[in-house]
N, CA, C and O atoms as a CHARMM CRD file, in Angstrom:
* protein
*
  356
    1    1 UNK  N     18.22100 -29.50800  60.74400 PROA 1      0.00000
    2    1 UNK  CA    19.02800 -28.36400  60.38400 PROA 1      0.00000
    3    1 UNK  C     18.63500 -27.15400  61.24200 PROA 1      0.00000
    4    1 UNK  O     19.46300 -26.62300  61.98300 PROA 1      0.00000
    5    2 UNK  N     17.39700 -26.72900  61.14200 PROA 2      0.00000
    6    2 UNK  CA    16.88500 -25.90400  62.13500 PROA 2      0.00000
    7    2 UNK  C     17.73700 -25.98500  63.69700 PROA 2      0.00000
    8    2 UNK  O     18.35200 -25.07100  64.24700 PROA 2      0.00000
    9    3 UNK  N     17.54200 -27.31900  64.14900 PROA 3      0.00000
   10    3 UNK  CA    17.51500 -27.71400  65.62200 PROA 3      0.00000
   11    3 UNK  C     19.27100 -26.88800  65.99300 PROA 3      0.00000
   12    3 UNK  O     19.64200 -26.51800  67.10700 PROA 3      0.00000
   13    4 UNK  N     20.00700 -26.79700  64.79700 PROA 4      0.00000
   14    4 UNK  CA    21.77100 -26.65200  64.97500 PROA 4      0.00000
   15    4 UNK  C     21.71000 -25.37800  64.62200 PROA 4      0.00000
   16    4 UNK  O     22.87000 -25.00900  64.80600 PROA 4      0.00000
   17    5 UNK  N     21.05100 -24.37200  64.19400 PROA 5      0.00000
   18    5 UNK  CA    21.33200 -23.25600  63.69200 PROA 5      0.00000
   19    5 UNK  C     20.63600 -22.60500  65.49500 PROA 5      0.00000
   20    5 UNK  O     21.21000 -21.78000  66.20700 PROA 5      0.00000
   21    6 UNK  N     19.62100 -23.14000  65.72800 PROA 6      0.00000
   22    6 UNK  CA    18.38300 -22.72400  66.99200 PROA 6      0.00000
   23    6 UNK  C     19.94900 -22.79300  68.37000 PROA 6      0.00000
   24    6 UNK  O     20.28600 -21.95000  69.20100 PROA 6      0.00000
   25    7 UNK  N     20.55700 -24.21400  68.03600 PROA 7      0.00000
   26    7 UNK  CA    21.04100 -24.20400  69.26200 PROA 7      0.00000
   27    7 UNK  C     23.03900 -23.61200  69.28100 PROA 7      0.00000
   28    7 UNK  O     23.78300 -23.84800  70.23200 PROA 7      0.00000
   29    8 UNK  N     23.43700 -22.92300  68.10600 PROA 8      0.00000
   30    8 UNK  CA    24.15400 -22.14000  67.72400 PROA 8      0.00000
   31    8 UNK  C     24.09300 -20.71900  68.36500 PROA 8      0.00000
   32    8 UNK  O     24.95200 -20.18500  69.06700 PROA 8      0.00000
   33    9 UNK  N     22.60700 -20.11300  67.87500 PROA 9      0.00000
   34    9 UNK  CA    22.44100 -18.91700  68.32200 PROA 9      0.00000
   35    9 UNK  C     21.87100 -18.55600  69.62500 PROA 9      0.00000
   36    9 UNK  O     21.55500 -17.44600  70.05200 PROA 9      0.00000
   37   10 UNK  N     21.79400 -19.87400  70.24700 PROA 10     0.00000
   38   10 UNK  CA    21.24600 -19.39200  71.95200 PROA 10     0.00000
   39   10 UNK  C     22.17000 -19.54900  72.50200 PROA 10     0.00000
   40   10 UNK  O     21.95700 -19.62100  73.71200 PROA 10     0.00000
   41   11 UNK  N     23.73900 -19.70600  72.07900 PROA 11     0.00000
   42   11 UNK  CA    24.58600 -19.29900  73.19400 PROA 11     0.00000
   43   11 UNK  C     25.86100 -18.84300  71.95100 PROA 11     0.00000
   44   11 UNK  O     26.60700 -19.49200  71.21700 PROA 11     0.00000
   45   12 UNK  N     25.64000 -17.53400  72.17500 PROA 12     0.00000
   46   12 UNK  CA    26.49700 -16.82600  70.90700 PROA 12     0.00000
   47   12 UNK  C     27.91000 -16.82800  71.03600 PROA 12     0.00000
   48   12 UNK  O     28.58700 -16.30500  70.15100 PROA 12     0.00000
   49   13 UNK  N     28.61600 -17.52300  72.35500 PROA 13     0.00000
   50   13 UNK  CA    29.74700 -17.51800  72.53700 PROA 13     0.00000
   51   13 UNK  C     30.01300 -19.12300  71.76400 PROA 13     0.00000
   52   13 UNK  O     31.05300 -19.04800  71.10900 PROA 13     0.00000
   53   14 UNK  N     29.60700 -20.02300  71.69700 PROA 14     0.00000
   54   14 UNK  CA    29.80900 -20.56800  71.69000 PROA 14     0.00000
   55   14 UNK  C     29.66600 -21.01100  69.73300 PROA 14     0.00000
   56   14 UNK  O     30.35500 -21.83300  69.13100 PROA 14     0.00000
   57   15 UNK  N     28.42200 -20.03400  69.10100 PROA 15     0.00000
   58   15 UNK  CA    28.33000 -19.75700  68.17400 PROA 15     0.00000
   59   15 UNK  C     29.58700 -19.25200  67.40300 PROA 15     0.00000
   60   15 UNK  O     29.75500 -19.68000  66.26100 PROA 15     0.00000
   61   16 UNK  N     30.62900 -18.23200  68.02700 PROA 16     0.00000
   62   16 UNK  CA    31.84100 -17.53400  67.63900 PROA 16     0.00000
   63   16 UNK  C     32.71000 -18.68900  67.50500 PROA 16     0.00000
   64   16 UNK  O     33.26800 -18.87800  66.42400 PROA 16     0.00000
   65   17 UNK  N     32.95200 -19.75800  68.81200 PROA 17     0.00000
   66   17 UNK  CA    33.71400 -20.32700  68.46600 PROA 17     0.00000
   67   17 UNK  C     33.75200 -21.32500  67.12400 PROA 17     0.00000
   68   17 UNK  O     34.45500 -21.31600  66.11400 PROA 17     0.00000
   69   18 UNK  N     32.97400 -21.94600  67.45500 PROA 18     0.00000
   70   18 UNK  CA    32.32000 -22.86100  65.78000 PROA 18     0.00000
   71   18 UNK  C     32.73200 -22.53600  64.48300 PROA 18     0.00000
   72   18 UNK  O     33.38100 -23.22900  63.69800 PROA 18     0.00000
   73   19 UNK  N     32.00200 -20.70000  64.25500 PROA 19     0.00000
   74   19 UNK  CA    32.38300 -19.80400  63.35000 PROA 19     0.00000
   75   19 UNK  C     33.96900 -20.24400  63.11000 PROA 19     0.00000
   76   19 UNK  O     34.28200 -20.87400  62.10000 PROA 19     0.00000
   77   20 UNK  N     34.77400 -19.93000  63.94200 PROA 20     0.00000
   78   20 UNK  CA    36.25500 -19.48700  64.27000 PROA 20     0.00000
   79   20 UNK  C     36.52300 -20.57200  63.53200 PROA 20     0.00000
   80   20 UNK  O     37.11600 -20.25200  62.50100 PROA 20     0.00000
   81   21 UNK  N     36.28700 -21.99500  63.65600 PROA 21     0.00000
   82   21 UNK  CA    37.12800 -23.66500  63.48900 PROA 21     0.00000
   83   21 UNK  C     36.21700 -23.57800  61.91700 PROA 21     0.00000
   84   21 UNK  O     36.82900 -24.08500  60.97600 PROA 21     0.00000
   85   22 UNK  N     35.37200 -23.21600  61.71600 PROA 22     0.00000
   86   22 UNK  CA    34.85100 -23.20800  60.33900 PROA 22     0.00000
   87   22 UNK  C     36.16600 -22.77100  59.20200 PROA 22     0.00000
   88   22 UNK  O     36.69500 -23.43600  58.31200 PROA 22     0.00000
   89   23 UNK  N     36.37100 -21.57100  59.60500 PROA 23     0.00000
   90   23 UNK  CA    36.90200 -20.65800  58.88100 PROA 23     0.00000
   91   23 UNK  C     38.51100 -21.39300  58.83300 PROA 23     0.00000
   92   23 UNK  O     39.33200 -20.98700  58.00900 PROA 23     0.00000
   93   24 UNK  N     38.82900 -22.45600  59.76300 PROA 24     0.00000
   94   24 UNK  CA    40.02100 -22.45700  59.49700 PROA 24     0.00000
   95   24 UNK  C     40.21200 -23.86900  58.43900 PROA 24     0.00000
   96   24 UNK  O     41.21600 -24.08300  57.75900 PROA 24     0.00000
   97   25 UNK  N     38.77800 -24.89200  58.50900 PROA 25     0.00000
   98   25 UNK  CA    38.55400 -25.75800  57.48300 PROA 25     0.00000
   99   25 UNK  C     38.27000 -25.11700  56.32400 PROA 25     0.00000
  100   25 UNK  O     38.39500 -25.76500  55.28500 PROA 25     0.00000
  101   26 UNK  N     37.86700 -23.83700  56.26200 PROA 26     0.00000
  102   26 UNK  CA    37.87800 -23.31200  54.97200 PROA 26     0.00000
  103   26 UNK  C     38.79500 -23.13500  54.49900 PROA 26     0.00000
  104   26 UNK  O     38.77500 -23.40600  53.29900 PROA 26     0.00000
  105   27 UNK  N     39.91200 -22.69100  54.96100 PROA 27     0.00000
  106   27 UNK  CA    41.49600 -22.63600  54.33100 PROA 27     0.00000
  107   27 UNK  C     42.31400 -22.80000  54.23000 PROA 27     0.00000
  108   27 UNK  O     43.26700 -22.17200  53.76900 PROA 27     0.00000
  109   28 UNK  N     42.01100 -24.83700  55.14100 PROA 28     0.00000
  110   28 UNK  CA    43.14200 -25.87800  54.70700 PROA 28     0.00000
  111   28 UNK  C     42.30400 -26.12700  53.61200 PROA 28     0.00000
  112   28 UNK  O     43.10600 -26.51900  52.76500 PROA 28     0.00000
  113   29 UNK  N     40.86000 -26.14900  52.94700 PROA 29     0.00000
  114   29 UNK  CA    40.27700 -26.68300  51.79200 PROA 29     0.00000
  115   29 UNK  C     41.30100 -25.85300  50.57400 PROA 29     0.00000
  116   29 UNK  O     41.82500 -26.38900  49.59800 PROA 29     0.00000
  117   30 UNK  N     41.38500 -24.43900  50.97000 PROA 30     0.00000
  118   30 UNK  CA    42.03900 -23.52600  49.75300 PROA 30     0.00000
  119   30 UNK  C     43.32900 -24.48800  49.96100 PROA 30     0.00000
  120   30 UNK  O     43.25900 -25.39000  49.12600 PROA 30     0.00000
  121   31 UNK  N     44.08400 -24.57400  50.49500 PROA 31     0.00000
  122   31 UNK  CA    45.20800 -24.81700  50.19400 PROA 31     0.00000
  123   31 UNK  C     45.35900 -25.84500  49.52000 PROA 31     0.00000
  124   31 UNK  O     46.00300 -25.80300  48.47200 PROA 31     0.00000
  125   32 UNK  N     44.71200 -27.15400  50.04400 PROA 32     0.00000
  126   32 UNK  CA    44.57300 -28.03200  49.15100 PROA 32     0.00000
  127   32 UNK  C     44.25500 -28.19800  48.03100 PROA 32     0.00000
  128   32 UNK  O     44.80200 -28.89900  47.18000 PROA 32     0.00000
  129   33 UNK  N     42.91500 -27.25900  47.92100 PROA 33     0.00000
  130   33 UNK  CA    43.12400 -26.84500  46.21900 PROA 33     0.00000
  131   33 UNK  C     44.27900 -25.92200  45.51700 PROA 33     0.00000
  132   33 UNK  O     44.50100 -25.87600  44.30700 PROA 33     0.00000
  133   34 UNK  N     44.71000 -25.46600  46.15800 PROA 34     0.00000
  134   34 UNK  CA    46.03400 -24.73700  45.44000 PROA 34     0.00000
  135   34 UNK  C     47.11600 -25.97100  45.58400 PROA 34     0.00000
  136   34 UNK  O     47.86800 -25.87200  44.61400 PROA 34     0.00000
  137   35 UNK  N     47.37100 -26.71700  46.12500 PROA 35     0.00000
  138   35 UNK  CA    47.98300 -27.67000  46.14000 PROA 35     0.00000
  139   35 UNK  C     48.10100 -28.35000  44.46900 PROA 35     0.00000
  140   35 UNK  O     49.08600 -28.34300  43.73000 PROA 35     0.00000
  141   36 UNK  N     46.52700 -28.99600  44.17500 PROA 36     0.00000
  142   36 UNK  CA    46.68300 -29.53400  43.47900 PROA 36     0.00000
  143   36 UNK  C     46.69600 -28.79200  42.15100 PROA 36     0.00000
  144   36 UNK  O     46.32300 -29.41500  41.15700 PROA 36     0.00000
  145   37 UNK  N     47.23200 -27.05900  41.98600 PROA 37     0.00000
  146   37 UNK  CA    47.29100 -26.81600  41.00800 PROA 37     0.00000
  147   37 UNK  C     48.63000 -26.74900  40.07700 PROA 37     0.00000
  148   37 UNK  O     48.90000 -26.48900  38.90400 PROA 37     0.00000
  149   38 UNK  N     49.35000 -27.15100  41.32800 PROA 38     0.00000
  150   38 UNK  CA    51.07700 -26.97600  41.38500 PROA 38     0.00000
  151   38 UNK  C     51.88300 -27.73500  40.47700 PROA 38     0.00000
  152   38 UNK  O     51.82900 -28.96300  40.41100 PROA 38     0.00000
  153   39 UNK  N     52.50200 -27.13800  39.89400 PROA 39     0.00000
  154   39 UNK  CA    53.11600 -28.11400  38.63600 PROA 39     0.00000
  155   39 UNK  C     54.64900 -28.60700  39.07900 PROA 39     0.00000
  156   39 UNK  O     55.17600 -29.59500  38.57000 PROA 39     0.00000
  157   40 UNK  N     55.26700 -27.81300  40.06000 PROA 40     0.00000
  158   40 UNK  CA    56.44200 -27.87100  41.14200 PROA 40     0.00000
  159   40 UNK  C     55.88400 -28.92800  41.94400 PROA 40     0.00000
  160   40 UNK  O     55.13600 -28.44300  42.79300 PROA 40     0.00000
  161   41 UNK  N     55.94500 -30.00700  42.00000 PROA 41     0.00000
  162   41 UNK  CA    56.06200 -31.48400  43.50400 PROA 41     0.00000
  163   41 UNK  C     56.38700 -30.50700  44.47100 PROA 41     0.00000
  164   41 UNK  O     55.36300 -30.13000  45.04200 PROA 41     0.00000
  165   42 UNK  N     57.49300 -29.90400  44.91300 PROA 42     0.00000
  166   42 UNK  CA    58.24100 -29.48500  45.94300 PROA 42     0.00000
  167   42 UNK  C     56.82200 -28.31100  46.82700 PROA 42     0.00000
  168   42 UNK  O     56.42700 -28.26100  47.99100 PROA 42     0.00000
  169   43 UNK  N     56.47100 -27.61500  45.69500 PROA 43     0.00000
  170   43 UNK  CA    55.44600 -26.65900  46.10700 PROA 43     0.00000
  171   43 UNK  C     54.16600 -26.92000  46.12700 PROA 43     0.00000
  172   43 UNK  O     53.33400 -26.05800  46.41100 PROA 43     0.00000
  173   44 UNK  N     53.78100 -28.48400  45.74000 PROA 44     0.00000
  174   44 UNK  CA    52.62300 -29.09600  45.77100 PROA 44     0.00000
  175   44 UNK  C     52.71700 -29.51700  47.14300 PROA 44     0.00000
  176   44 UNK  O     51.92600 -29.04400  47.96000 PROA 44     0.00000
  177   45 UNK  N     53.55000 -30.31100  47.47400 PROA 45     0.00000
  178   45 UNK  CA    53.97200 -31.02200  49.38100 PROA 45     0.00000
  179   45 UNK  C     53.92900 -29.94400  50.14500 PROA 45     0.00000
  180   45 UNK  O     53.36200 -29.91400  51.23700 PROA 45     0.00000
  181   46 UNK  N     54.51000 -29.01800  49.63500 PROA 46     0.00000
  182   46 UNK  CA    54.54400 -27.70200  51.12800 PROA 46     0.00000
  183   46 UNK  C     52.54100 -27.03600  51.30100 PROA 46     0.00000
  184   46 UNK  O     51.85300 -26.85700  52.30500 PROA 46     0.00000
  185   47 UNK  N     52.25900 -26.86900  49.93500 PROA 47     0.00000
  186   47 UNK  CA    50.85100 -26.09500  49.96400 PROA 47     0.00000
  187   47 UNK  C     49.86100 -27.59700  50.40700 PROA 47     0.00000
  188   47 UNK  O     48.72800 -27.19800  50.67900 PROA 47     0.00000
  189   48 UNK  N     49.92200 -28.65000  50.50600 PROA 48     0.00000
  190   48 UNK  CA    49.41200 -29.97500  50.81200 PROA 48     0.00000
  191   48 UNK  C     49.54300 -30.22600  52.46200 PROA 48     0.00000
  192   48 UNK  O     48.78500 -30.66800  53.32600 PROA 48     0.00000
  193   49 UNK  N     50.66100 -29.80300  52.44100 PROA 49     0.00000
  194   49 UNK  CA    51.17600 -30.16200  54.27200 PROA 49     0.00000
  195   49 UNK  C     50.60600 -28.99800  54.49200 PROA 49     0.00000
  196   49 UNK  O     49.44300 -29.35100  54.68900 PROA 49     0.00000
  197   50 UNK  N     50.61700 -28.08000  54.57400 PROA 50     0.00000
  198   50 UNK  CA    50.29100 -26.70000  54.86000 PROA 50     0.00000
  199   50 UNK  C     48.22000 -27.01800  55.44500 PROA 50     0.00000
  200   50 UNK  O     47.68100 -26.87600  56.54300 PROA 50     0.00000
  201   51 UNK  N     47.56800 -27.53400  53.86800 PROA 51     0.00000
  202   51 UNK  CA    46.02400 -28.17600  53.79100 PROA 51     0.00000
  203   51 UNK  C     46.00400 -29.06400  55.31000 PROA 51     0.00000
  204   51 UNK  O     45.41900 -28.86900  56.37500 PROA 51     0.00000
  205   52 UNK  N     47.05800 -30.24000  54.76600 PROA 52     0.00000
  206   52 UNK  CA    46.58900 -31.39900  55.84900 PROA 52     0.00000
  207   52 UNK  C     46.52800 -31.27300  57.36100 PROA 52     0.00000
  208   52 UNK  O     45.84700 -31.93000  58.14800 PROA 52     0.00000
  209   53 UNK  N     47.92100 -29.67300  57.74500 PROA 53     0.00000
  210   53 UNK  CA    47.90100 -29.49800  58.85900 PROA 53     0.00000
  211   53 UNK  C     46.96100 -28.70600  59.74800 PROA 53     0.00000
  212   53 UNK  O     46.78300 -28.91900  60.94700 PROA 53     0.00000
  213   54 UNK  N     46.34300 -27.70200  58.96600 PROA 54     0.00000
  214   54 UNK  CA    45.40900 -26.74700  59.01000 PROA 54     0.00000
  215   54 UNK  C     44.34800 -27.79200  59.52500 PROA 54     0.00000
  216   54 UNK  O     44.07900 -27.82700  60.72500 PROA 54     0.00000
  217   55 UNK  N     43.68100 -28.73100  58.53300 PROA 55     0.00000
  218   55 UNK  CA    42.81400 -30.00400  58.30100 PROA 55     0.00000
  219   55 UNK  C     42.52600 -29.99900  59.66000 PROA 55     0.00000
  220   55 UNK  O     41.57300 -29.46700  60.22900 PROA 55     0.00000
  221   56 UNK  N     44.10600 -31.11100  60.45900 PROA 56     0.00000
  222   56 UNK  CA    44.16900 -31.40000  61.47900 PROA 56     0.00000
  223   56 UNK  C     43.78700 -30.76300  62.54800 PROA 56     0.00000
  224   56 UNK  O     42.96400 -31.33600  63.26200 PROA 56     0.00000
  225   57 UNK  N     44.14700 -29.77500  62.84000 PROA 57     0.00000
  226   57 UNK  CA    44.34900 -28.95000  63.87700 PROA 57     0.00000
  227   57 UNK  C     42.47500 -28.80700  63.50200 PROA 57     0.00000
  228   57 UNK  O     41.70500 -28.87300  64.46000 PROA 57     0.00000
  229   58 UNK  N     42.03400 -28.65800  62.38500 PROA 58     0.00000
  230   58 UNK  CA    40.59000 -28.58500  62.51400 PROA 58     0.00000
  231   58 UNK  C     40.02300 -29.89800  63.16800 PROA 58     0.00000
  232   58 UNK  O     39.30600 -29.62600  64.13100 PROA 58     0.00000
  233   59 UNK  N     40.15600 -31.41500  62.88800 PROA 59     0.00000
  234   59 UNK  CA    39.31600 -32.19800  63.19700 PROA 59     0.00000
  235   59 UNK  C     39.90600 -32.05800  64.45400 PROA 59     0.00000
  236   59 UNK  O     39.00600 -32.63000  65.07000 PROA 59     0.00000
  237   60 UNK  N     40.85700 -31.69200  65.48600 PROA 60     0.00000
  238   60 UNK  CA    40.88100 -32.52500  66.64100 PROA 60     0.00000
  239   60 UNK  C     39.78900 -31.22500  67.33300 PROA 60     0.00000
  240   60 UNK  O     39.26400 -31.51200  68.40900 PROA 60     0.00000
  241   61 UNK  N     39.48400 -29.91400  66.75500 PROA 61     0.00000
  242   61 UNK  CA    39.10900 -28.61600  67.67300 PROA 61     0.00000
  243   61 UNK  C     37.24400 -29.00200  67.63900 PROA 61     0.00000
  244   61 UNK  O     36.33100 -28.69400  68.40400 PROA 61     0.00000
  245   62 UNK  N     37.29800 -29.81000  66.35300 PROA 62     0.00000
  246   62 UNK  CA    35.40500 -30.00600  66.35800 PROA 62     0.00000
  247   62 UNK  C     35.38000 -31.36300  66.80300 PROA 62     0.00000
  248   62 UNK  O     34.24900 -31.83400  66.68800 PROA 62     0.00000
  249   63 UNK  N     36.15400 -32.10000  67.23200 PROA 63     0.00000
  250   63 UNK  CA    36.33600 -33.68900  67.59900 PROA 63     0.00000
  251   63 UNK  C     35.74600 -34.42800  66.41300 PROA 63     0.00000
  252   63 UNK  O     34.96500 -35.36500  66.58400 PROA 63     0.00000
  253   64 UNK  N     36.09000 -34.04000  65.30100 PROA 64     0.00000
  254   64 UNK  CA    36.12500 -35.11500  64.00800 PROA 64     0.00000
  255   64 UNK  C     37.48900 -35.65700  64.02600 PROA 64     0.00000
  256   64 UNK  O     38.57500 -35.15800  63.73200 PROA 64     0.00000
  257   65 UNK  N     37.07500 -37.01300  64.52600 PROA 65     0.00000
  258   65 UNK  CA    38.49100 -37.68100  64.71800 PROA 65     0.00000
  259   65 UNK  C     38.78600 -38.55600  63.04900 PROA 65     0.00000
  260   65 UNK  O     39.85300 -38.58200  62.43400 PROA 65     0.00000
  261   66 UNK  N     38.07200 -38.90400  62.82900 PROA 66     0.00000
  262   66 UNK  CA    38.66800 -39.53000  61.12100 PROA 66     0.00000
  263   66 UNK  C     38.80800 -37.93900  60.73400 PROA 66     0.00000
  264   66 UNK  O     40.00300 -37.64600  60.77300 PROA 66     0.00000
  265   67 UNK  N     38.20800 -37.10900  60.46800 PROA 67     0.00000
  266   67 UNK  CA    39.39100 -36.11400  59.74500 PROA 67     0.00000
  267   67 UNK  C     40.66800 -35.43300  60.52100 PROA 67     0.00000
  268   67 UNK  O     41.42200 -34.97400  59.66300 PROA 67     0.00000
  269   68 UNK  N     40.97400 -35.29600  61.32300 PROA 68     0.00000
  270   68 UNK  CA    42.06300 -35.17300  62.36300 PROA 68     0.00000
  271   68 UNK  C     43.25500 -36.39000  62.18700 PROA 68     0.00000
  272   68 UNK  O     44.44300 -36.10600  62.03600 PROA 68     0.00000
  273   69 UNK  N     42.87100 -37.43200  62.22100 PROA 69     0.00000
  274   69 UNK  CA    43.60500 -39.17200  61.43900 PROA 69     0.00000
  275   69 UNK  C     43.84900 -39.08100  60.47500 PROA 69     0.00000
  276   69 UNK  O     45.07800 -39.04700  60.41500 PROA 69     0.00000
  277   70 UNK  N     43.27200 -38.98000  59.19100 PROA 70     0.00000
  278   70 UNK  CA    43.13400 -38.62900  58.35000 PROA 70     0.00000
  279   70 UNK  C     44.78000 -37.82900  57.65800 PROA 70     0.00000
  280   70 UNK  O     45.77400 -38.19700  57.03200 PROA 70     0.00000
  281   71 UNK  N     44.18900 -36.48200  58.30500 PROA 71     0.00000
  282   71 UNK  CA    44.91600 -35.48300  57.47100 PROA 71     0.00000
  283   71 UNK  C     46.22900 -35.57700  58.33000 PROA 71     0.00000
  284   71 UNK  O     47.08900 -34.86500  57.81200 PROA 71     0.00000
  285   72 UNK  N     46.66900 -36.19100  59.43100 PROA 72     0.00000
  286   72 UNK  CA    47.45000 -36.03100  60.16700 PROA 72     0.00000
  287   72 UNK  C     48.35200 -36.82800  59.55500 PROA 72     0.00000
  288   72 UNK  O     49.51200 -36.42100  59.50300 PROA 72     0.00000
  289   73 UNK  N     47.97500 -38.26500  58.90300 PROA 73     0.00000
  290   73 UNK  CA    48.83500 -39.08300  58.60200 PROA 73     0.00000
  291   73 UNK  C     49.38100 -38.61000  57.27700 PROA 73     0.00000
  292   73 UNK  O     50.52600 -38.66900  56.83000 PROA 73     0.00000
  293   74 UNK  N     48.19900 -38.09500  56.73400 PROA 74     0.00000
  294   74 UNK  CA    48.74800 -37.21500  55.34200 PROA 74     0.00000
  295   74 UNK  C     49.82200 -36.50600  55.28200 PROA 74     0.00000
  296   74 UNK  O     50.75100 -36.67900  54.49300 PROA 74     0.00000
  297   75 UNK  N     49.71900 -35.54600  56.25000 PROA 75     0.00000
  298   75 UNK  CA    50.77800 -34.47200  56.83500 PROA 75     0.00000
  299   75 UNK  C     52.07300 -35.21500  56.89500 PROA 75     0.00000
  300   75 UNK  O     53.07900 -34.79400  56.32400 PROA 75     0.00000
  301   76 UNK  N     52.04100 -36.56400  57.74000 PROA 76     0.00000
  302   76 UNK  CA    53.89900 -37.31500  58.13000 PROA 76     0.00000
  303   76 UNK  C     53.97400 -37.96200  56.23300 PROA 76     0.00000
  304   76 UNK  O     55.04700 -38.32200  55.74600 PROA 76     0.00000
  305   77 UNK  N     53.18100 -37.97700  55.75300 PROA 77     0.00000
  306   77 UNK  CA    53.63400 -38.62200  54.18600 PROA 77     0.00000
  307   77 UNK  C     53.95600 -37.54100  53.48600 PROA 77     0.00000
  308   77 UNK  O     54.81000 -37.89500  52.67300 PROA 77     0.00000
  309   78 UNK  N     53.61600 -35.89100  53.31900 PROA 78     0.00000
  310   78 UNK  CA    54.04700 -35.03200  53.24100 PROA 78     0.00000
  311   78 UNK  C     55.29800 -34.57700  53.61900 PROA 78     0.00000
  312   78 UNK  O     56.02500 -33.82600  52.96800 PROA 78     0.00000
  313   79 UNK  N     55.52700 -35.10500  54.78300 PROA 79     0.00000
  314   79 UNK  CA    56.93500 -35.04100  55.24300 PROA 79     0.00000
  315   79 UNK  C     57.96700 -35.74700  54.86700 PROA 79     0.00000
  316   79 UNK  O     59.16100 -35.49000  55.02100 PROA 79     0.00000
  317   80 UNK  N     57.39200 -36.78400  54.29300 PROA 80     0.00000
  318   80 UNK  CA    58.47600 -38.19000  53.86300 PROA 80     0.00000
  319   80 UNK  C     58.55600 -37.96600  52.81300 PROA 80     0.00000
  320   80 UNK  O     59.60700 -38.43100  52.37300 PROA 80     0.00000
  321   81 UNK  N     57.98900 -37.46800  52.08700 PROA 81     0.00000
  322   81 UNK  CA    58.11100 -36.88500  50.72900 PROA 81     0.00000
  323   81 UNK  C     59.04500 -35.30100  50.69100 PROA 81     0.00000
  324   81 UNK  O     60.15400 -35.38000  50.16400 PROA 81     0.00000
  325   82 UNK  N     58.83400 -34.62700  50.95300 PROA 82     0.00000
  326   82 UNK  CA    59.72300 -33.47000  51.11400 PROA 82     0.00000
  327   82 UNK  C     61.16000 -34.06100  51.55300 PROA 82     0.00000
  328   82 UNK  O     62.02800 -34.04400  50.68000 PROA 82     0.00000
  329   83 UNK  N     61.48400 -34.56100  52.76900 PROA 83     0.00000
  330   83 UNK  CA    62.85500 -35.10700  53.03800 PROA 83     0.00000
  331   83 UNK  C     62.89000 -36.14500  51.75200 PROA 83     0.00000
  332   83 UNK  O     63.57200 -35.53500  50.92900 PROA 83     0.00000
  333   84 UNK  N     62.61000 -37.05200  51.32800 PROA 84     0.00000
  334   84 UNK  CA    63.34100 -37.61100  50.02200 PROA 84     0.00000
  335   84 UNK  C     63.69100 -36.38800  49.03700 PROA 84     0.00000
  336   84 UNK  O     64.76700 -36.32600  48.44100 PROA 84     0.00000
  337   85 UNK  N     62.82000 -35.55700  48.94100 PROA 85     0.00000
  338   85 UNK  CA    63.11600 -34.60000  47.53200 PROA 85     0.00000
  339   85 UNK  C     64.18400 -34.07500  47.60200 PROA 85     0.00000
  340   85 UNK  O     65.08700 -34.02800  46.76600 PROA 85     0.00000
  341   86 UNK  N     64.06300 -33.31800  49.43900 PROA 86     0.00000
  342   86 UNK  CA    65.56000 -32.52800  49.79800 PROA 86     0.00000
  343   86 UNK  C     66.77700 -33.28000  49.40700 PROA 86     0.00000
  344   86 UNK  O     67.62300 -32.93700  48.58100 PROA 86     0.00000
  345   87 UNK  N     66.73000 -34.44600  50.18600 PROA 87     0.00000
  346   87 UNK  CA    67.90500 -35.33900  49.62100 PROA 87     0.00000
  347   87 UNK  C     68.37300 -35.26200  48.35100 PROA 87     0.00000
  348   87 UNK  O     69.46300 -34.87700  47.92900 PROA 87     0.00000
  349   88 UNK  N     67.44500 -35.66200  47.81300 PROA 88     0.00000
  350   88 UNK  CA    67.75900 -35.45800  46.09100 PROA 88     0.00000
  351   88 UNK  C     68.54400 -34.78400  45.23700 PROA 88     0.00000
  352   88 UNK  O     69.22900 -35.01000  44.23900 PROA 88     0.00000
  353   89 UNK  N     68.16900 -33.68200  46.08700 PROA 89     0.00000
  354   89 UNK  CA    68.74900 -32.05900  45.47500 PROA 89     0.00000
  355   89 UNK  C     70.01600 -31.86700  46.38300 PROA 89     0.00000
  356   89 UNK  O     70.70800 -30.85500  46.27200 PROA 89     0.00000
């Protein structure tokens, strides 16, 4: 733990960026939890796709490729779900 915090702060540019991709897994996590507070489907898929895409765009920027896979495929089932609903209505 030491060794990642030591080699974070000896190159502070590179420290910012890290910071930056942190912050944006922090708030596909919110969304996803607001996701699942949704009693609306319609507004559960949008605040979910919203999580999974955020997600994404996080694993491919830290090269976590199972979470980048992951949330990506989530995201097109999010989508397949919203177009059935639209239909619906």
């Amino acid at each position: 733990m030491y060794r990642y915090y030591a080699t974070l702060y000896a190159n502070s540019t590179n420290w910012r960026e890290q910071m930056t991709w942190e912050y944006l897994g922090y708030i596909a996590s919110v969304f996803l939890v607001i996701s699942l507070m949704m009693s609306n489907v319609i507004k559960l898929r949008w605040f979910n796709l919203t999580g999974c895409v955020c997600f994404t765009i996080y694993g491919v920027m830290i090269e976590a490729w199972p979470v980048a896979l992951t949330n990506g495929l989530l995201a097109l089932v999010n989508i397949y779900h919203l177009y059935k609903l639209h239909r619906v209505q």
